[in-house]
N, C-alpha and C positions, 0 to 999 in steps of 0.2 A: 577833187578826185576822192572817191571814198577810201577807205580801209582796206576792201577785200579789192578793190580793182588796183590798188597801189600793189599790192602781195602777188595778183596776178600776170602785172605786167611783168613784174619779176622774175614768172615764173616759165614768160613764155619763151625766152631765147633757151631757158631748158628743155622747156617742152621743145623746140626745135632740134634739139641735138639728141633725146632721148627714146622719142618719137619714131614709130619707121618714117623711113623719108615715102611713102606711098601709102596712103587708104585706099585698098584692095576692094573693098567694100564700096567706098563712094568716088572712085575712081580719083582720087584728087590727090593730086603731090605738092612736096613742098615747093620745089621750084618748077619754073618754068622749063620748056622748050629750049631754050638758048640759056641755061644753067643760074638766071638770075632767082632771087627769093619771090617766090610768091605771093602777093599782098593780101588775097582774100583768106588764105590762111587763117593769117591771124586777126583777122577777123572772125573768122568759122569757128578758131578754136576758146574765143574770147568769147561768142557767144554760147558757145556749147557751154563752156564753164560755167558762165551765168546760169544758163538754164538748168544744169545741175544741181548749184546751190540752191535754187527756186525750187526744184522738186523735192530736195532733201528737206527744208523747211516746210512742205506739205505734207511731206509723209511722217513728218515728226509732230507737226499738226495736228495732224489725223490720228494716229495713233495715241498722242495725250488726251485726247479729245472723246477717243472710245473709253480709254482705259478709265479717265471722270465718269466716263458715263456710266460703266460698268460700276465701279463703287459708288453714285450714286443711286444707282437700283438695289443697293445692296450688298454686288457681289464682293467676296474678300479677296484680297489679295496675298500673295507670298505661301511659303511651305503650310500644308495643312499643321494641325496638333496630330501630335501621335508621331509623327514622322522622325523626329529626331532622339534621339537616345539621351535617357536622365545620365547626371555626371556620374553616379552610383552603377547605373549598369556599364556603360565606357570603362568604370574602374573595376568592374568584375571583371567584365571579358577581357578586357586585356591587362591585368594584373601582372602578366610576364613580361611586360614589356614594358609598365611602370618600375617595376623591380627592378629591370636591369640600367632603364634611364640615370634609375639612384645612385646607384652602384657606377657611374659613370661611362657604361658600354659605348662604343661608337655606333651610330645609325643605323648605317647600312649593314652592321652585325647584328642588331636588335631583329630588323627585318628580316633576315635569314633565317634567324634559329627560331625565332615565334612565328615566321609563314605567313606575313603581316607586310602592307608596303611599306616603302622608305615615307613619304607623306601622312601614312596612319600615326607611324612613329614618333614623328616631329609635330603632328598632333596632339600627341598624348604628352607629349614632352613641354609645348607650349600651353596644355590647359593647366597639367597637373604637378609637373617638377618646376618650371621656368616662374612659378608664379609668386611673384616678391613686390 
């Protein structure tokens, strides 16, 4: 028994209980007529899973597969130049909220009084104070 069908079997008396007891969609319930479990079930749902894992291994495929190809033709990949701000101007424009980092302020007071978010703040704190 493989790996991912050992994890599976595992998973399917969850999927039994987690599950609606009816697919509305493909008319099919867990149990039977006379209240007993349903065999093809899990069967259906062991197959579905399969097939899942199959297609997600195709489209991750396909997708490394472009994305090679595209930088093989050249094209580049990630944030263009230009895009991101030197440490010099980060520490100009926000010089009031380095200053107050130093000075010990709490965060979400930094962010208030300079109009700035709480995550800008713990930015500037983890480039330009925190750095030891």
């Amino acid at each position: 028994m493989s790996e991912n069908a050992k994890y599976f079997c595992f998973y399917i008396p969850i999927l039994a209980i987690v599950w609606p007891w009816f697919f509305q969609k493909e008319q099919l319930g867990i149990f039977n007529m006379d209240g007993r479990h349903h065999p093809f079930l899990t069967l259906f749902i062991a197959v579905l899973g399969t097939s899942a894992e199959m297609e997600r291994k195709n489209i991750k495929y396909r997708l490394n597969s472009g994305k090679e190809k595209y930088i093989a033709e050249g094209g580049k990949v990630g944030r263009k130049k230009g895009y991101t701000k030197s440490d010099e101007k980060l520490q100009e424009e926000y010089a009031g909220v380095i200053k107050q980092l130093r000075k010990g302020h709490p965060t979400r007071m930094i962010a208030k009084s300079e109009g700035v978010g709480v995550s800008t703040v713990q930015r500037m704190k983890k480039k330009f104070v925190d750095v030891a």
